[in-house]
C-alpha positions as CSV (number, residue, x, y, z in Angstrom):
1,X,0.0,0.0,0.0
2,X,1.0,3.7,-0.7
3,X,3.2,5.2,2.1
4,X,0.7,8.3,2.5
5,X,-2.3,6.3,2.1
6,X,-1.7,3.9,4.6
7,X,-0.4,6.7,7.3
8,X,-3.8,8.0,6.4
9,X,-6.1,5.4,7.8
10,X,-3.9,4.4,10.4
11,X,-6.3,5.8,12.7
12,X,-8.7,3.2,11.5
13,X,-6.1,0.2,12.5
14,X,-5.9,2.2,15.9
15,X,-9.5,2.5,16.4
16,X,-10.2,-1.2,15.7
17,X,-7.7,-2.3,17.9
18,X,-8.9,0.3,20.8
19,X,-12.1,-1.3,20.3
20,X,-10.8,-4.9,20.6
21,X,-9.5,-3.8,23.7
22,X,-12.6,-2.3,25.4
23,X,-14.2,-5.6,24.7
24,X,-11.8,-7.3,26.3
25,X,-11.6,-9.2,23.5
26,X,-8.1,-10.8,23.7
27,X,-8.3,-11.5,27.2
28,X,-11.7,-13.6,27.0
29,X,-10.4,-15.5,24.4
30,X,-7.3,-16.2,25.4
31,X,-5.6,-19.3,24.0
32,X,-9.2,-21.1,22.8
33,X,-10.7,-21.3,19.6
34,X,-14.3,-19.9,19.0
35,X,-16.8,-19.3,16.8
36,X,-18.3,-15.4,16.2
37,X,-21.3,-16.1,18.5
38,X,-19.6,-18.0,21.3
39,X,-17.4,-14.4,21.1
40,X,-20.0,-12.4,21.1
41,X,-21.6,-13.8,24.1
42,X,-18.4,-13.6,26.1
43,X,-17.5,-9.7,25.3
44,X,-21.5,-8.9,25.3
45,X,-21.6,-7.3,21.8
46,X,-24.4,-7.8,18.5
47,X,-22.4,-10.5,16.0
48,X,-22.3,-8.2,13.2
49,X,-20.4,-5.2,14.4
50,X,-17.8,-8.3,16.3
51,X,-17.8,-9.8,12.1
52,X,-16.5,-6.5,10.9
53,X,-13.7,-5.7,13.8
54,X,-12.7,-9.2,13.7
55,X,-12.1,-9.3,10.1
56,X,-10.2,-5.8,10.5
57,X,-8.3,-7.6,12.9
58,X,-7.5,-10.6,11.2
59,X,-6.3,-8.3,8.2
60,X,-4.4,-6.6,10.9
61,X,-2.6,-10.3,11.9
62,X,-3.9,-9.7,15.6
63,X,-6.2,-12.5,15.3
64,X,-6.4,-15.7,13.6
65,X,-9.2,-17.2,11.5
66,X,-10.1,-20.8,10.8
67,X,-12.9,-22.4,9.3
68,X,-15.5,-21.0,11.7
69,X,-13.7,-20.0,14.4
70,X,-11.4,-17.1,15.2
71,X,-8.3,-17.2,17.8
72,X,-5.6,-14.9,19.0
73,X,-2.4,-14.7,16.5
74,X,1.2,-14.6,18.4
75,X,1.5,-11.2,18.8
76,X,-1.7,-10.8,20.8
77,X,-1.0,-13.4,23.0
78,X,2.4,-11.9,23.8
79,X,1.3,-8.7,24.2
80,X,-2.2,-7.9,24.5
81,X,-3.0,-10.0,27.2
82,X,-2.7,-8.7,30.9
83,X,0.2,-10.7,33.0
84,X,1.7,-11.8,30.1
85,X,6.0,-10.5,30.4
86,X,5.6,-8.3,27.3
87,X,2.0,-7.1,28.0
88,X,0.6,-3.8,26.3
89,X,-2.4,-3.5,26.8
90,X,-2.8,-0.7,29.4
91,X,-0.2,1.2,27.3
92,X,-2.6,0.4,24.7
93,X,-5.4,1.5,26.7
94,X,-4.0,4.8,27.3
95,X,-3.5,5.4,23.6
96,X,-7.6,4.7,23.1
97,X,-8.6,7.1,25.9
98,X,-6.8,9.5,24.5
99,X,-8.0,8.9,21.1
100,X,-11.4,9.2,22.4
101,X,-11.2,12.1,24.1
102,X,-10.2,14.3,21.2
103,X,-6.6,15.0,22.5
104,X,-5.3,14.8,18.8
105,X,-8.2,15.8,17.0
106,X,-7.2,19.7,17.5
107,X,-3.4,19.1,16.6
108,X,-3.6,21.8,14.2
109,X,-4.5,24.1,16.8
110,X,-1.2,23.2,18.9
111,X,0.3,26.9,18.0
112,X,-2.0,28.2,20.0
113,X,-0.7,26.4,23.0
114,X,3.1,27.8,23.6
115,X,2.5,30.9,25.4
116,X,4.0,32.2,28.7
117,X,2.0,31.0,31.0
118,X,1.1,27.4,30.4
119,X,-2.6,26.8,29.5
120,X,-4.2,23.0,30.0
121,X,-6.2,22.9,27.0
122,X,-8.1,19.1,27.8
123,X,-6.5,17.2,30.1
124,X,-6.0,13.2,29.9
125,X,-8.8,11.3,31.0
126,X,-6.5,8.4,32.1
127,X,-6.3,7.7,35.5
128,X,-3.0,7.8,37.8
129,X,-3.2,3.8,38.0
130,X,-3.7,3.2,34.4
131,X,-1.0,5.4,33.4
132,X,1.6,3.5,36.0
133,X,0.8,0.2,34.6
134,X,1.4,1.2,31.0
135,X,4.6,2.9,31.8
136,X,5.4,-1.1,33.3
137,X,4.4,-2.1,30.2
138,X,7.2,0.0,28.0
139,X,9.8,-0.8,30.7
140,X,9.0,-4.8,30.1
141,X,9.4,-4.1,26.4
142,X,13.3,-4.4,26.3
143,X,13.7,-1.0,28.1
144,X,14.5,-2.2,31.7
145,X,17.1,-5.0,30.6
146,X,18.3,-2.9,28.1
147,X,19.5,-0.4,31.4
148,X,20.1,-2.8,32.9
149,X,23.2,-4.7,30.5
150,X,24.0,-0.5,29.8
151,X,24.9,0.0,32.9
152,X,27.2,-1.5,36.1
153,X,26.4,-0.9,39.3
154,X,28.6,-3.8,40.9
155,X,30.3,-1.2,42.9
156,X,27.0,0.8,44.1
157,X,25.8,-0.4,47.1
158,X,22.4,1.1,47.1
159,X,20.3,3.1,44.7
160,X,17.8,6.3,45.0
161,X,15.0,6.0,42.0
162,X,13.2,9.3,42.0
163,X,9.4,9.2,40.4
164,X,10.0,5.3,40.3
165,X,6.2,4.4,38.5
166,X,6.0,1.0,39.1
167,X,9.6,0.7,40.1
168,X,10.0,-2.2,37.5
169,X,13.4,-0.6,36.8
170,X,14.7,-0.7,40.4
171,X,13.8,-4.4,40.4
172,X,15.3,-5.3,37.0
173,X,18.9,-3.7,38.9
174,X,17.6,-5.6,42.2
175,X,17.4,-9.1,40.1
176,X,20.6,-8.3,38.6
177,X,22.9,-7.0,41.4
178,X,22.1,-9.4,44.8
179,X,23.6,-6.7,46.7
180,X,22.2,-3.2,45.9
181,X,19.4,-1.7,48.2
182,X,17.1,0.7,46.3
183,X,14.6,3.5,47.5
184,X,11.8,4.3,45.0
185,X,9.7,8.0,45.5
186,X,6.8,8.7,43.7
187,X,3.4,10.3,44.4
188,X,0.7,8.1,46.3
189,X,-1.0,6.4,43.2
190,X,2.2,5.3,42.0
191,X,3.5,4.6,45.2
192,X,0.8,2.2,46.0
193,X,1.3,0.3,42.9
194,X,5.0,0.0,43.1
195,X,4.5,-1.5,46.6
196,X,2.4,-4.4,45.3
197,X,4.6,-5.0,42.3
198,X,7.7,-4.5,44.3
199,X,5.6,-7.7,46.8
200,X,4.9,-9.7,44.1
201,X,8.3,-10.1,43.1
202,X,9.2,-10.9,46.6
203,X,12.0,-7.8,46.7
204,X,10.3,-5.7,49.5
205,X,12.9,-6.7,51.8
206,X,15.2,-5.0,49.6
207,X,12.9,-1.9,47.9
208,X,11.9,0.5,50.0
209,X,9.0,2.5,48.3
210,X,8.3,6.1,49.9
211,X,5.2,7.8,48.9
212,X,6.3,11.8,48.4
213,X,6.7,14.5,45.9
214,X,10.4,14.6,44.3
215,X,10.4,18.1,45.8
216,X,9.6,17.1,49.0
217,X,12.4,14.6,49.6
218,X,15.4,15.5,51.8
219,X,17.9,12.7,50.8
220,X,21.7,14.3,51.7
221,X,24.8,12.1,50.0
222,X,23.3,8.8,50.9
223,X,23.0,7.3,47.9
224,X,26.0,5.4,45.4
225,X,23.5,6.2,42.2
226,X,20.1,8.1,41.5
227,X,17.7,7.6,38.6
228,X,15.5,9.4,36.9
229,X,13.7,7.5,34.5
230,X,10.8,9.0,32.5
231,X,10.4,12.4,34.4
232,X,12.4,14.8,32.5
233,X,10.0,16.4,30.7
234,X,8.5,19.1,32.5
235,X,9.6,22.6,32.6
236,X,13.4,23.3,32.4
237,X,13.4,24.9,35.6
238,X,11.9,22.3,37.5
239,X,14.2,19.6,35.6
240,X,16.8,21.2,37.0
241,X,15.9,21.7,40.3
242,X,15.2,17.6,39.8
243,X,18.8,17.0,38.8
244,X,19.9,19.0,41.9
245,X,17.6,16.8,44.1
246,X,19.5,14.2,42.8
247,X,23.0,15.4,42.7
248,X,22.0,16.3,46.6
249,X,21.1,12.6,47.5
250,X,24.2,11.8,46.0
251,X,27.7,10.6,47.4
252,X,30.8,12.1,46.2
253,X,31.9,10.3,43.1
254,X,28.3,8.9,42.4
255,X,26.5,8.4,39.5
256,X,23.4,9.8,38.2
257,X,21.4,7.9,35.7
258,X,18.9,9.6,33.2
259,X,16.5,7.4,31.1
260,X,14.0,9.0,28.5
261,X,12.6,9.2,25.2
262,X,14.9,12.2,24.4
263,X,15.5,13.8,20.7
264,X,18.5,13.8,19.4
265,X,19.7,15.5,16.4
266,X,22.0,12.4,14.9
267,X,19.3,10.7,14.0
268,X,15.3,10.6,13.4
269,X,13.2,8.6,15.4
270,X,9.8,8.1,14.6
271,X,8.5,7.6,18.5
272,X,10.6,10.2,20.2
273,X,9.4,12.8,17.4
274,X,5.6,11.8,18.1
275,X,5.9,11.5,22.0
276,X,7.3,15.7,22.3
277,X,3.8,16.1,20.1
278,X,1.5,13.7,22.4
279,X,3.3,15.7,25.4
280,X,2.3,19.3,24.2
281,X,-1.5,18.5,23.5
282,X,-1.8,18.1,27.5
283,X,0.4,20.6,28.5
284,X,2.0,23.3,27.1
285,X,4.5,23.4,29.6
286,X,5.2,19.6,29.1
287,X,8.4,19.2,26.4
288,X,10.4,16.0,25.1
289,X,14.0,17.8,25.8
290,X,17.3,17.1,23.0
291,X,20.0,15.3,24.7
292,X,22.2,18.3,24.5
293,X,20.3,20.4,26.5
294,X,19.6,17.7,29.2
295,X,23.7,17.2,29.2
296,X,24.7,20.9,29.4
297,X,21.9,21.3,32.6
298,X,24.3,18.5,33.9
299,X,27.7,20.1,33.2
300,X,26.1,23.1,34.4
301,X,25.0,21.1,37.7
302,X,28.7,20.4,38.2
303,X,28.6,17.0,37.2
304,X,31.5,15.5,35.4
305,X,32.2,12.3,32.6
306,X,28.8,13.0,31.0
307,X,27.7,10.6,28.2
308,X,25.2,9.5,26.7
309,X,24.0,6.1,24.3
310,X,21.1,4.7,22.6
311,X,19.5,2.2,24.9
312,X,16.6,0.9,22.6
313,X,14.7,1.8,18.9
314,X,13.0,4.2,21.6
315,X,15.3,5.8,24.4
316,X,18.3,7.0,25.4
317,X,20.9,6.8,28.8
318,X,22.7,10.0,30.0
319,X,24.9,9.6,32.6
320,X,27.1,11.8,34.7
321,X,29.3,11.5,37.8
322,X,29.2,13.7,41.0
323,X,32.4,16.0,41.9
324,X,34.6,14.6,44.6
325,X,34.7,17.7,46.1
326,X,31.0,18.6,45.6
C-alpha cells in the first residue's frame, strides 16, 4: 500500500484495535478457539459489528481465522493480554482514551498552546493507575534489561530511583545486582502500585517504596546512584531543580542515571518525534528535551564524565558523575 495512504487510515487500525481492547476481546479468548457467537456472548456485543472488527483484525494479523472459528495470532497473545512479560495492553489502553477524548483531534491548533503561561487545554482522561501500569508495560518491552546490561552498578551499594512508576526498573537492577538496596519515591497512586509489584516479586525486603513528591524529599549524600527514569520532561526549571535533588542525595563520586525518550539531532526517530507532540496536546509546559540540552543542565550542575547512548529503537541513557569535592 502507498506510504501516505496507509499513514492516512492508520487511525482506523488504531480504532479497531482500541475497540478490541474495550471488549476485552483478547483477554476472554485467550488461548481457545471460537466461533463469532460464542465471542459475542463472552464480550457482550451484537455479531455483526464483532464480524467487521474481527475481520479488521484478522487483516491486521492480531487475530487468527479458521474455518469458523477465530483465535488470538502470536503477537496478541504476547502482548495484548494482561500478566503476560511483554503485556501492552494498558499502554494500549491509554493510547484509546486519549484517542477518544479528542486530545489529537485539534493538533492543528497546537500553536495556540506555547505561550508564557502554560494553559491545560483538555487534560487526559487516564487515570493515575492506568497510566503506572502502562509505563510497566514499556519498561518490560526491552527497556529495563536494556538499562540494565548498559549500565554497572557492581560497585554501588544502594540506589535512590526518583518518580519510580512501578519501580520495575529498580527491580530489574535488584534481580541483577544481589547486593544493591534501592529506594523508589513517587506520588501516592504510583506509590501504591509499586509497593504491590515490588511484593509480588518478593524484593520488598530490599525496595523500599516512599510515597512523596520529588520536591519534598530530603535525601543528603546517601545514595551510590540516583535515577531518573521517564520524568524529565516538564519545565526546564523544574528539571533542573530535579537533577539538583539528585545530585543532593548523592555521594561524592556517584553516578546519576537519566532514562527517556529524548531527541537527538543524529538521527530521526519516529516515536521520540511523536511523544514531544502527544506531550504538548496536555500541557503546554510539558516538552520532550534534546539530549544536548539535558547534558549541558548536567555540566552546568557540576557533574563531570557525562555521556550519553542509545539504549533501545526508543530511548536514550545520560549519565554523569558527581564531583569529589562537591
Amino acid at each position: 500500500m502507498n506510504n501516505i495512504l496507509e499513514t492516512s487510515i492508520a487511525y482506523w487500525k488504531s480504532a479497531v484495535l482500541f475497540t478490541a481492547l474495550k471488549w476485552n476481546l483478547f483477554e476472554k479468548l485467550g488461548e481457545r478457539k471460537l466461533s463469532v457467537p460464542e465471542i459475542a456472548v463472552l464480550c457482550g456485543v451484537e455479531t455483526d459489528p464483532l464480524q467487521r472488527i474481527l475481520r479488521a483484525l484478522t487483516a491486521m494479523k492480531l487475530i487468527e481465522r479458521g474455518n469458523d472459528t477465530y483465535s488470538c495470532a502470536p503477537d496478541s497473545m504476547d502482548y495484548l493480554i494482561p500478566g503476560r512479560e511483554q503485556n501492552l495492553s494498558h499502554f494500549c489502553r491509554i493510547m484509546g482514551e486519549d484517542f477518544a477524548s479528542g486530545i489529537w483531534v485539534d493538533l492543528s491548533k497546537s500553536g495556540l498552546r506555547y505561550d508564557a503561561s502554560p494553559l491545560i487545554i483538555r487534560e487526559s482522561p487516564v487515570s493515575a493507575e492506568l497510566f503506572t501500569m502502562a509505563m510497566d508495560n514499556l519498561s518490560h518491552l526491552e527497556e529495563a534489561q536494556s538499562l540494565v546490561e548498559n549500565t554497572d552498578l557492581s560497585q554501588s551499594k544502594n540506589l535512590l530511583d526518583l518518580g519510580c512508576g512501578s519501580a520495575a526498573y529498580s527491580i530489574a537492577f535488584c534481580r541483577n545486582y544481589p547486593h544493591l538496596q534501592a529506594v523508589c519515591v513517587d506520588q501516592p497512586d504510583a506509590a501504591a502500585i509499586a509497593r504491590k509489584i515490588v511484593q509480588e516479586n518478593e524484593l520488598e525486603e530490599r525496595i523500599i517504596v516512599k510515597s512523596a513528591r520529588w520536591q519534598d524529599t530530603a535525601f543528603r549524600q546517601e545514595f551510590d546512584t540516583v535515577l531518573l527514569s521517564d520524568v524529565l520532561y516538564q519545565t526546564e526549571n523544574n528539571c533542573r531543580e530535579l537533577i539538583d535533588i539528585a545530585k543532593n542525595a548523592l555521594r561524592p563520586q556517584g553516578v546519576l542515571l537519566i532514562r527517556g525518550y529524548f531527541l537527538s539531532d543524529s538521527d530521526d526517530r519516529l516515536f521520540p518525534a511523536l511523544f514531544d507532540v502527544n506531550l504538548s496536546r496536555n500541557n503546554a509546559s510539558q516538552k520532550n528535551y534534546h539530549i544536548a540540552e539535558i547534558m549541558s543542565w548536567l555540566q552546568d550542575a557540576g557533574f563531570t564524565s557525562i555521556e550519553t547512548k542509545p539504549l533501545t529503537e526508543l530511548s536514550y541513557l545520560i549519565t554523569g558523575s558527581k564531583s569529589e569535592n562537591k
